[in-house]
ROFI-677566 format. One line per 2 residues: for each residue x, y, z of N, C-alpha, C. Coordinates in nm, 2 decimals. Layout:
X:Y:Z:X:Y:Z:X:Y:Z  ...
//
This chain:
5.78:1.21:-1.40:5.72:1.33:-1.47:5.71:1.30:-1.62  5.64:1.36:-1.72:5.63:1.35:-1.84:5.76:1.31:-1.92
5.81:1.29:-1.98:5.90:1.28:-2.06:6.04:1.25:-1.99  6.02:1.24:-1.85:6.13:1.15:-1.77:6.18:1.05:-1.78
6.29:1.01:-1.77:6.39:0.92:-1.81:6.44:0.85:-1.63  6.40:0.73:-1.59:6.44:0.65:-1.54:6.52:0.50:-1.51
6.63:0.49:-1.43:6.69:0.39:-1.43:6.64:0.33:-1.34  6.65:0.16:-1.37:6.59:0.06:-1.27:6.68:-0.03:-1.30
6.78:-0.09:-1.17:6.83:-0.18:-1.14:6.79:-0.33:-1.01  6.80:-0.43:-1.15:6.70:-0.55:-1.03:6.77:-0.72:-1.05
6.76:-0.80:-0.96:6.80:-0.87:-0.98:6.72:-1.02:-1.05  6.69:-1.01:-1.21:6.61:-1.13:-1.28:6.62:-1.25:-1.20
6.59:-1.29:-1.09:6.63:-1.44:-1.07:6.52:-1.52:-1.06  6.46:-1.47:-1.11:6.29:-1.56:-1.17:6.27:-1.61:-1.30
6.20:-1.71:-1.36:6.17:-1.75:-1.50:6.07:-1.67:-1.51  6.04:-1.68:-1.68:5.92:-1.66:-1.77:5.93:-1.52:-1.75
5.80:-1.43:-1.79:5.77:-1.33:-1.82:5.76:-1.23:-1.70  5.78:-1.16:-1.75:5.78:-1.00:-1.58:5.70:-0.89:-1.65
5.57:-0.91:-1.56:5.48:-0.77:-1.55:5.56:-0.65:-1.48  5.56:-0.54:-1.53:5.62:-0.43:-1.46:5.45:-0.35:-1.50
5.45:-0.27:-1.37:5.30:-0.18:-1.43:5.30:-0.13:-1.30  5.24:0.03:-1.29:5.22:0.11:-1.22:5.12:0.05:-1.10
5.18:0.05:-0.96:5.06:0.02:-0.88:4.90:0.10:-0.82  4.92:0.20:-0.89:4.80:0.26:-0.90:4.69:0.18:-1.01
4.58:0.14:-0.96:4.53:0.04:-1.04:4.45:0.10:-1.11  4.38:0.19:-1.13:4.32:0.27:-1.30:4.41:0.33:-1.34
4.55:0.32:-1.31:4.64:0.36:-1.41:4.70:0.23:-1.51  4.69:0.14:-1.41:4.78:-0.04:-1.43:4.65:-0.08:-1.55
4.54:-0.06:-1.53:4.44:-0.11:-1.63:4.36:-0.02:-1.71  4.43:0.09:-1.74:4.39:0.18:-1.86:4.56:0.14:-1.94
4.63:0.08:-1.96:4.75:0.07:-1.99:4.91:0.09:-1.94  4.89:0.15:-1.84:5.05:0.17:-1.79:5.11:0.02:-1.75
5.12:0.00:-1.84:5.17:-0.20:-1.78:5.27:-0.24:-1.93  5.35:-0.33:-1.90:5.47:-0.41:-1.99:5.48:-0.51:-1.93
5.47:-0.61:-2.01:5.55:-0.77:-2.04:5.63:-0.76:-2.08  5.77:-0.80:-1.98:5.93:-0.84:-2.05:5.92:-0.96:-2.03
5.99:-1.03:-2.14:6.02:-1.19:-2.13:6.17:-1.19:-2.16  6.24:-1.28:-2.13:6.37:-1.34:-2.14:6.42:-1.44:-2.29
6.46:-1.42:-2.36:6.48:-1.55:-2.46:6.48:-1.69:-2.36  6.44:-1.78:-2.42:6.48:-1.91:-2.40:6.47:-1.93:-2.23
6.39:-1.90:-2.21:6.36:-1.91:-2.07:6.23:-1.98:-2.05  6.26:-2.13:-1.97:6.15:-2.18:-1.92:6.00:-2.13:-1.93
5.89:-2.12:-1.92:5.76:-2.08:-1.85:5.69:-2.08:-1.70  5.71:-1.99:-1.62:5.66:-1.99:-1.50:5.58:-2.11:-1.47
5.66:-2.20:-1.37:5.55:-2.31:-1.31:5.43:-2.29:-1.24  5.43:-2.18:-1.20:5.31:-2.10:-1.13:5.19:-2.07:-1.19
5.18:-2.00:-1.35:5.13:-2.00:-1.46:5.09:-2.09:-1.53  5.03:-2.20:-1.46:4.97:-2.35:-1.59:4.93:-2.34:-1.70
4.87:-2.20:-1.76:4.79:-2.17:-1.83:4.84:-2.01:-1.90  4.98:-2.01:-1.98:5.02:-1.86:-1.99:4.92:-1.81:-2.10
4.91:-1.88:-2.22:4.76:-1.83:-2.28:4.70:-1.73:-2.24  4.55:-1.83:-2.14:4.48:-1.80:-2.10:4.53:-1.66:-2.02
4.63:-1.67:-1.87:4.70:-1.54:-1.82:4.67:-1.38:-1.92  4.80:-1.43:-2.02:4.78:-1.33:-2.11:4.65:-1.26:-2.19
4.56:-1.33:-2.21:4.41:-1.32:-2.24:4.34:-1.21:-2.12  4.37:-1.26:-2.02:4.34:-1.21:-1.89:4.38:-1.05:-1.84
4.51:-1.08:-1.85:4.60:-0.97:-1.86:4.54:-0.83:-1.98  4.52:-0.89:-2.10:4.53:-0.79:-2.21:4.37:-0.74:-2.23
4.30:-0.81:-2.13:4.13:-0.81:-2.11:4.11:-0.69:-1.98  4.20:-0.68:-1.94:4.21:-0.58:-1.81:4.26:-0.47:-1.83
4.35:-0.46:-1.94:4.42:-0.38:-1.97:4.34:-0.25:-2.13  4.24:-0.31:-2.15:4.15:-0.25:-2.20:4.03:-0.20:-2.14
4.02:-0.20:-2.03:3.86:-0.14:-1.94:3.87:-0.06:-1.98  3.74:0.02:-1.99:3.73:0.20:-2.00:3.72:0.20:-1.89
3.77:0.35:-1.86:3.77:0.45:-1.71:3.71:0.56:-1.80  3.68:0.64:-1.68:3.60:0.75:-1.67:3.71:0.89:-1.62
3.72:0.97:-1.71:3.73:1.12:-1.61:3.66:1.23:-1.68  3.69:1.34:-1.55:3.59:1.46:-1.58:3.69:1.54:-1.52
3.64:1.69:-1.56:3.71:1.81:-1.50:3.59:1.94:-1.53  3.59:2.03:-1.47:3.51:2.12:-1.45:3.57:2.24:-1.42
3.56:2.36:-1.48:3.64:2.51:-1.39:3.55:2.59:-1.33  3.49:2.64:-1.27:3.40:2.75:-1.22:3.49:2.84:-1.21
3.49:2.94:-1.31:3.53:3.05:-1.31:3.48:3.18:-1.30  3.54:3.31:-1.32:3.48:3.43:-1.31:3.42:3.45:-1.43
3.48:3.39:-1.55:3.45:3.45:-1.69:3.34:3.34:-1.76  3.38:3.23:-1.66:3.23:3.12:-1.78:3.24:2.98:-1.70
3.23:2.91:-1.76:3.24:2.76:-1.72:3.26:2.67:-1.81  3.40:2.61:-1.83:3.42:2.50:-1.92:3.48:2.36:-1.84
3.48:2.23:-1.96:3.53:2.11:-1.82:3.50:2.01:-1.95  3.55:1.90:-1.91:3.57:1.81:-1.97:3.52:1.70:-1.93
3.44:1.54:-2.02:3.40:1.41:-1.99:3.50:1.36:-2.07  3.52:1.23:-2.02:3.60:1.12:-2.16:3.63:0.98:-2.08
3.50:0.89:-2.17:3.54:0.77:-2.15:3.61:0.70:-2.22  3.70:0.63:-2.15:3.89:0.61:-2.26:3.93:0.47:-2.22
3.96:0.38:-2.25:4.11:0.29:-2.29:4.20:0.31:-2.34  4.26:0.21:-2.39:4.41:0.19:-2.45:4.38:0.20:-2.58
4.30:0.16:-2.63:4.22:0.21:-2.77:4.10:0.31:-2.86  4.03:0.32:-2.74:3.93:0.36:-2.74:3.94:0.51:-2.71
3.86:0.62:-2.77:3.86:0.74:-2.66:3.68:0.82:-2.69  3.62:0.82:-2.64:3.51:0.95:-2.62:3.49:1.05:-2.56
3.52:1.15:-2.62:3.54:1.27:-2.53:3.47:1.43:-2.51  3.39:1.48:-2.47:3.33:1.62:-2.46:3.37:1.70:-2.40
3.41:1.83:-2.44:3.42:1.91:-2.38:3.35:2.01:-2.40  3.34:2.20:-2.28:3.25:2.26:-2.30:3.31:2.40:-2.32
3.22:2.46:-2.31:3.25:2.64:-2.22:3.12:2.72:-2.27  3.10:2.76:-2.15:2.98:2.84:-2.12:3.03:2.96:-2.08
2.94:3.02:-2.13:2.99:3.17:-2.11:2.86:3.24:-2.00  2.85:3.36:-1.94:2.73:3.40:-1.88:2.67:3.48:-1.94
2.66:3.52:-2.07:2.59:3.62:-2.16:2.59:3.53:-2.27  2.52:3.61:-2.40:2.50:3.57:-2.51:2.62:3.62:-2.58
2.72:3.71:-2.54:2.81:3.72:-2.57:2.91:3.63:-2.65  2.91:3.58:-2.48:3.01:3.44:-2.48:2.95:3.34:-2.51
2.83:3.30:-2.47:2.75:3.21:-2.55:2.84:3.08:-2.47  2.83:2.94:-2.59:2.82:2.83:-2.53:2.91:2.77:-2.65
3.02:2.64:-2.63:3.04:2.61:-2.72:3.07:2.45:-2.65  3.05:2.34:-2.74:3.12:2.23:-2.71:3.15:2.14:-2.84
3.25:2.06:-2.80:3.31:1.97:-2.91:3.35:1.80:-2.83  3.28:1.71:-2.93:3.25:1.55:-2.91:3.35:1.48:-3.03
3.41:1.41:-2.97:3.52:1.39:-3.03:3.52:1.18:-3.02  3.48:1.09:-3.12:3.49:0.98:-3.09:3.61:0.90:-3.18
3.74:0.84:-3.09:3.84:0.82:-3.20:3.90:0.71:-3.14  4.01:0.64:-3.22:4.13:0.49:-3.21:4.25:0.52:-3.23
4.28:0.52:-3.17:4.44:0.53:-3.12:4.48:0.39:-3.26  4.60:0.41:-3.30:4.65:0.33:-3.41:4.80:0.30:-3.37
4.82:0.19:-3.39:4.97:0.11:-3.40:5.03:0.08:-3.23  5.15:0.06:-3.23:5.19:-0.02:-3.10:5.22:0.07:-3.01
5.24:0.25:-3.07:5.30:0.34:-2.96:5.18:0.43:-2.97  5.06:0.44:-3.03:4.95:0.49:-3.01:4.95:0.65:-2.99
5.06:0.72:-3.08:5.06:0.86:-3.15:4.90:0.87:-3.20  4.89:0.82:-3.26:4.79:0.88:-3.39:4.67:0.83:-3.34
4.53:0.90:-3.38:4.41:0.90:-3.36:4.34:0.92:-3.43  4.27:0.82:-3.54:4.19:0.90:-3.65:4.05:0.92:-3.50
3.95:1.04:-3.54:3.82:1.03:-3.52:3.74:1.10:-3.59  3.60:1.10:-3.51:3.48:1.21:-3.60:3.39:1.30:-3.48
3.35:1.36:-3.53:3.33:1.44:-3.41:3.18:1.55:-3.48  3.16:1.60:-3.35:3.08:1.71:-3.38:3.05:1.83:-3.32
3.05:1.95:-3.32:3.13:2.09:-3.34:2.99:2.17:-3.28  2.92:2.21:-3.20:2.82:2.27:-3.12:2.82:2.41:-3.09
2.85:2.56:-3.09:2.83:2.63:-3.08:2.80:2.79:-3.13  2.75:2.91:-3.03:2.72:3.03:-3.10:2.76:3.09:-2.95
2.82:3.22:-3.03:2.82:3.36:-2.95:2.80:3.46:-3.00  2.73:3.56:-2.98:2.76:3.70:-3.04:2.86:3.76:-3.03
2.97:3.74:-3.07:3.10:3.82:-3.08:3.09:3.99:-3.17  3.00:3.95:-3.28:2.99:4.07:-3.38:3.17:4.06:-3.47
3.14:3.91:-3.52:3.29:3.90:-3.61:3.26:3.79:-3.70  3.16:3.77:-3.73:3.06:3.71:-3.90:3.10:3.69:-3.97
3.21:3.80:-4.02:3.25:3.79:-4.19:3.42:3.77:-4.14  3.43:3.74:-4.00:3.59:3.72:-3.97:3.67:3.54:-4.11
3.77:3.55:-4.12:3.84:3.50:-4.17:3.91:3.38:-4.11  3.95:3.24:-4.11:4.00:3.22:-4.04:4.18:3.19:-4.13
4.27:3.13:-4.10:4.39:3.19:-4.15:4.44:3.11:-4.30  4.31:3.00:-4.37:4.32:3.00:-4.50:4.24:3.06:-4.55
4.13:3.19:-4.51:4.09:3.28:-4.57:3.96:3.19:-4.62  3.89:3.09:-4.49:3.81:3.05:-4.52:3.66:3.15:-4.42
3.57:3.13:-4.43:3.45:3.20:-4.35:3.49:3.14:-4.22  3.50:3.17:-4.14:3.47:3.15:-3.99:3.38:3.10:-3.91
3.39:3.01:-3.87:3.25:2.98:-3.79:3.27:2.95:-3.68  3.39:3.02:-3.60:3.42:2.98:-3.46:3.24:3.00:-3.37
3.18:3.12:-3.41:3.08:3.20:-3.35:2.92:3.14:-3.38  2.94:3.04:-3.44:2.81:3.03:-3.53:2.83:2.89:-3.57
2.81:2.75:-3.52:2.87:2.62:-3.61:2.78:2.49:-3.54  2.73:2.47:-3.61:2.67:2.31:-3.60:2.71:2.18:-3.69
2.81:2.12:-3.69:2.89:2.06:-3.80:2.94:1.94:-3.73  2.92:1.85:-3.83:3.02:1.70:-3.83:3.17:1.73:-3.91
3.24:1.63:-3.84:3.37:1.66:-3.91:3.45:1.53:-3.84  3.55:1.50:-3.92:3.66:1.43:-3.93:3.83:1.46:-3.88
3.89:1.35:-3.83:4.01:1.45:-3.82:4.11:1.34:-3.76  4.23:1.38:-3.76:4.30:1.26:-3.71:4.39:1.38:-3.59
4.43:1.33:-3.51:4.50:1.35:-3.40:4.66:1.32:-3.41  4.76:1.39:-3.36:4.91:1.32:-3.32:4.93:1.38:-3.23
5.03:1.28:-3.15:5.10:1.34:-2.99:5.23:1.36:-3.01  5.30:1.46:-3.04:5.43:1.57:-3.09:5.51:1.51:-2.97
5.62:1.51:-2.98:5.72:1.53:-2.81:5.67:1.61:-2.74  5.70:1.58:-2.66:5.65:1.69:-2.50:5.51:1.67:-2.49
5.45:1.56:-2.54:5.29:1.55:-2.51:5.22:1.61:-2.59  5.26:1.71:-2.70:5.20:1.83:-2.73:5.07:1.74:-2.85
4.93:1.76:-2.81:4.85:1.73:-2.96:4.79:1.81:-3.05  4.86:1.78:-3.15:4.83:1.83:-3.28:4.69:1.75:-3.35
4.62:1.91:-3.40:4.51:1.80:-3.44:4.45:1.88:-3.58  4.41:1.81:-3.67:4.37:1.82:-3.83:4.23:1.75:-3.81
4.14:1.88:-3.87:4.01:1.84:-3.88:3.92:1.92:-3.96  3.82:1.81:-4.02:3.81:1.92:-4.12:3.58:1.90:-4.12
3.58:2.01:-4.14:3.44:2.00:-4.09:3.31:1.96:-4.22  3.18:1.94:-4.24:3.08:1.90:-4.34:3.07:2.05:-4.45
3.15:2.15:-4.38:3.13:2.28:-4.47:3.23:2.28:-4.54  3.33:2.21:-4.53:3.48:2.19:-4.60:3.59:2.25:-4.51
3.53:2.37:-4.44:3.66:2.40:-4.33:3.76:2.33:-4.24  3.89:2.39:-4.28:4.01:2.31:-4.24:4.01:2.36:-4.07
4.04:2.30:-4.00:4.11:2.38:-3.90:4.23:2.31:-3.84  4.32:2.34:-3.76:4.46:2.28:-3.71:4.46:2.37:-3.53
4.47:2.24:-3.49:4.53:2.33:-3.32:4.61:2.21:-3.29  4.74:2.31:-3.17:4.81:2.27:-3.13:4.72:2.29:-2.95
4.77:2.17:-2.90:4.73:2.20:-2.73:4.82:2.14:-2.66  4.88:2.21:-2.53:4.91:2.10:-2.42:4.83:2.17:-2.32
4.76:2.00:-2.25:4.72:2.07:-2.07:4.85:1.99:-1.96  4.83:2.00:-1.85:4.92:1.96:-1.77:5.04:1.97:-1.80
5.08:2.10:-1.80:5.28:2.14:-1.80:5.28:2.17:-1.70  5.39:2.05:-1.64:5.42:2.04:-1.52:5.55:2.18:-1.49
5.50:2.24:-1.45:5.58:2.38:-1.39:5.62:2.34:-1.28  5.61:2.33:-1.15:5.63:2.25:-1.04:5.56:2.12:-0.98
5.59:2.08:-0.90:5.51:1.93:-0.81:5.35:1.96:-0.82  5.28:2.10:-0.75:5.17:2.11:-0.77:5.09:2.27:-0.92
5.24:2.31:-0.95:5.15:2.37:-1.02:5.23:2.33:-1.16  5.06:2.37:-1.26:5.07:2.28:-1.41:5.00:2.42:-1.51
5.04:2.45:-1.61:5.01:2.55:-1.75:4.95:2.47:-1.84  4.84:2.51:-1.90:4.81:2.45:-2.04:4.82:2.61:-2.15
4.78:2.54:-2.29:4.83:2.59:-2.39:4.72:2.59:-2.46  4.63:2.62:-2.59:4.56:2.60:-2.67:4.55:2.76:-2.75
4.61:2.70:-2.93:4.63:2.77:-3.01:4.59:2.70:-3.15  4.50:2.77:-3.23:4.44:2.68:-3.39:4.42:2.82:-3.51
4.42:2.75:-3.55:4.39:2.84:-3.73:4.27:2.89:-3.73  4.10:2.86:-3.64:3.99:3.00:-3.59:4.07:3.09:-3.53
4.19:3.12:-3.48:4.25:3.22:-3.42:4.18:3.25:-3.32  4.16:3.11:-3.26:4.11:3.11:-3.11:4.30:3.03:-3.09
4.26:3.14:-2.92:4.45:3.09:-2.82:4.37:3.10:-2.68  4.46:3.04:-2.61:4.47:2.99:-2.46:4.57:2.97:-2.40
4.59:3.03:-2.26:4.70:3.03:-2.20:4.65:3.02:-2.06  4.64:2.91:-1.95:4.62:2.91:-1.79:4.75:2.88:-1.71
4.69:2.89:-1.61:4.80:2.79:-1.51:4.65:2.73:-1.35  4.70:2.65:-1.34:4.62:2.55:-1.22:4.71:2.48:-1.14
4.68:2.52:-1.00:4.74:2.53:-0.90:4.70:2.40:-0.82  4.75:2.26:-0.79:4.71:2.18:-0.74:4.68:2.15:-0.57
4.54:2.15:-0.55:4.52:2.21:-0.39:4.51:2.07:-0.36  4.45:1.97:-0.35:4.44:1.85:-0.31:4.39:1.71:-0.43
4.32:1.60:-0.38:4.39:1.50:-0.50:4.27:1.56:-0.61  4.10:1.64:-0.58:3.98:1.63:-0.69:3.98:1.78:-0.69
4.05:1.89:-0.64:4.05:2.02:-0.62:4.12:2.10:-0.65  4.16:2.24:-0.74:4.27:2.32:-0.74:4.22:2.43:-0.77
4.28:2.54:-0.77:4.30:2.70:-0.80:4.34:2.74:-0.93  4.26:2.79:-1.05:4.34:2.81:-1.22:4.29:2.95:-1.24
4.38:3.00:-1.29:4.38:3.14:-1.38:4.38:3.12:-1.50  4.33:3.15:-1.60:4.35:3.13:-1.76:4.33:3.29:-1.83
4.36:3.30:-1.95:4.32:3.38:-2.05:4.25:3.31:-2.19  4.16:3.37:-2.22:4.08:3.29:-2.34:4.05:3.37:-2.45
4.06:3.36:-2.53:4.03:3.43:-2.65:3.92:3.55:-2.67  3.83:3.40:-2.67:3.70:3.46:-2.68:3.59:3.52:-2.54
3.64:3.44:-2.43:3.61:3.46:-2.29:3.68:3.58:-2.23  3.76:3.57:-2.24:3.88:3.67:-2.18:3.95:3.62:-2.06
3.97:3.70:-1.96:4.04:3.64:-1.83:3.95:3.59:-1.71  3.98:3.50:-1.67:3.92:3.47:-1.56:4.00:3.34:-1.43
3.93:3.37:-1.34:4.01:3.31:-1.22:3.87:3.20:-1.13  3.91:3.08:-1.13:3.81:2.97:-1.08:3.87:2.90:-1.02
3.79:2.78:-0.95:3.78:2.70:-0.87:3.76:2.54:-0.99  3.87:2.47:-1.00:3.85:2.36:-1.03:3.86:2.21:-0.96
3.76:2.10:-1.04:3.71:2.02:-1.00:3.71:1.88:-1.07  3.83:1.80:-1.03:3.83:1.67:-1.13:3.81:1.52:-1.07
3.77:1.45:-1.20:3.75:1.32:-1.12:3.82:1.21:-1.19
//
């Protein structure tokens, strides 16, 4: 689970280097993998070529994958693309509303993960939507104009991953507006059910829970700010 702490006891009686990596294989080649080596320990006879291997290894270990997620819900429809590596990330997300109310909003997000534990993410992005809420001259919490309801904008921003997964993110848009959110999705509550979180300085908040029915299908309830409550049918890949 997240932030779990495991013991592994084994007996080294092999030379050279030891791959340890997840046998799920778009997990083992989006990065869940480690090279331990030994001091002063021979080179696998097996390995003619550890170079090259390693070349190999760290060439696999960068593919992009693909996921998606989708909610059909009572209140709208939001869901998520993102093509990703170990360094790389492109990501969209949505939410649609069924009136002009709620309107439509999405955010495109293209960024690099930095350094050897890959906390941080500078990116740039671009900011898509309008609702009629009837809150125009709303404020957001440095008392700048608001444009959660009304925004077509490029912007900048870097990303960090807090303990417990949590990302924090600083971005600031072509109108000068600051904004800051905190999010977690997948809080593992039990084996199949998971809570997310999403809370920022537009004084937009979010609070669900998703109920895991099988391995591309589940059951979520949320609350949304600007949507309100609703109850769907979600869909991931």
């Amino acid at each position: 689970m997240p932030m779990e702490t495991d013991t592994l006891e084994f007996t080294a009686n092999a030379e050279g280097d030891w791959f340890f990596h997840c046998h799920i294989l778009y997990h083992m080649m989006s990065g869940m993998g480690r090279v331990f080596t030994y001091e002063n320990q021979p080179e696998n006879p097996l390995i003619p070529d550890p170079k090259f291997a390693k070349r190999k290894l760290f060439s696999d270990d960068r593919k992009l994958r693909v996921m998606a997620r989708n909610d059909f819900a009572s209140n709208g429809n939001d869901g998520m693309l993102m093509l990703h590596n170990t360094r790389w990330s492109l990501g969209t997300e949505w939410r649609l509303g069924y009136n002009n109310m709620h309107g439509y909003e999405t955010e495109t997000h293209l960024g690099r993960y930095l350094g050897k534990m890959q906390w941080i993410m500078p990116f740039i992005g671009f900011d898509w939507r309008y609702r009629s809420m009837g809150h125009d001259e709303e404020k957001n919490i440095f008392g700048q104009r608001n444009t959660k309801n009304n925004r077509a904008q490029l912007s900048v921003g870097l990303q960090y991953i807090l303990p417990m997964l949590f990302q924090f993110k600083t971005e600031v848009y072509t109108n000068g507006n600051l904004r800051l959110q905190l999010m977690r999705e997948d809080i593992p509550v039990s084996k199949r059910l998971r809570a997310s979180m999403m809370v920022n300085s537009d004084k937009e908040y979010m609070g669900g829970l998703r109920f895991i029915a099988g391995k591309n299908i589940g059951m979520s309830a949320h609350y949304d700010s600007d949507m309100g409550f609703g109850v769907g049918l979600t869909v991931s890949y």
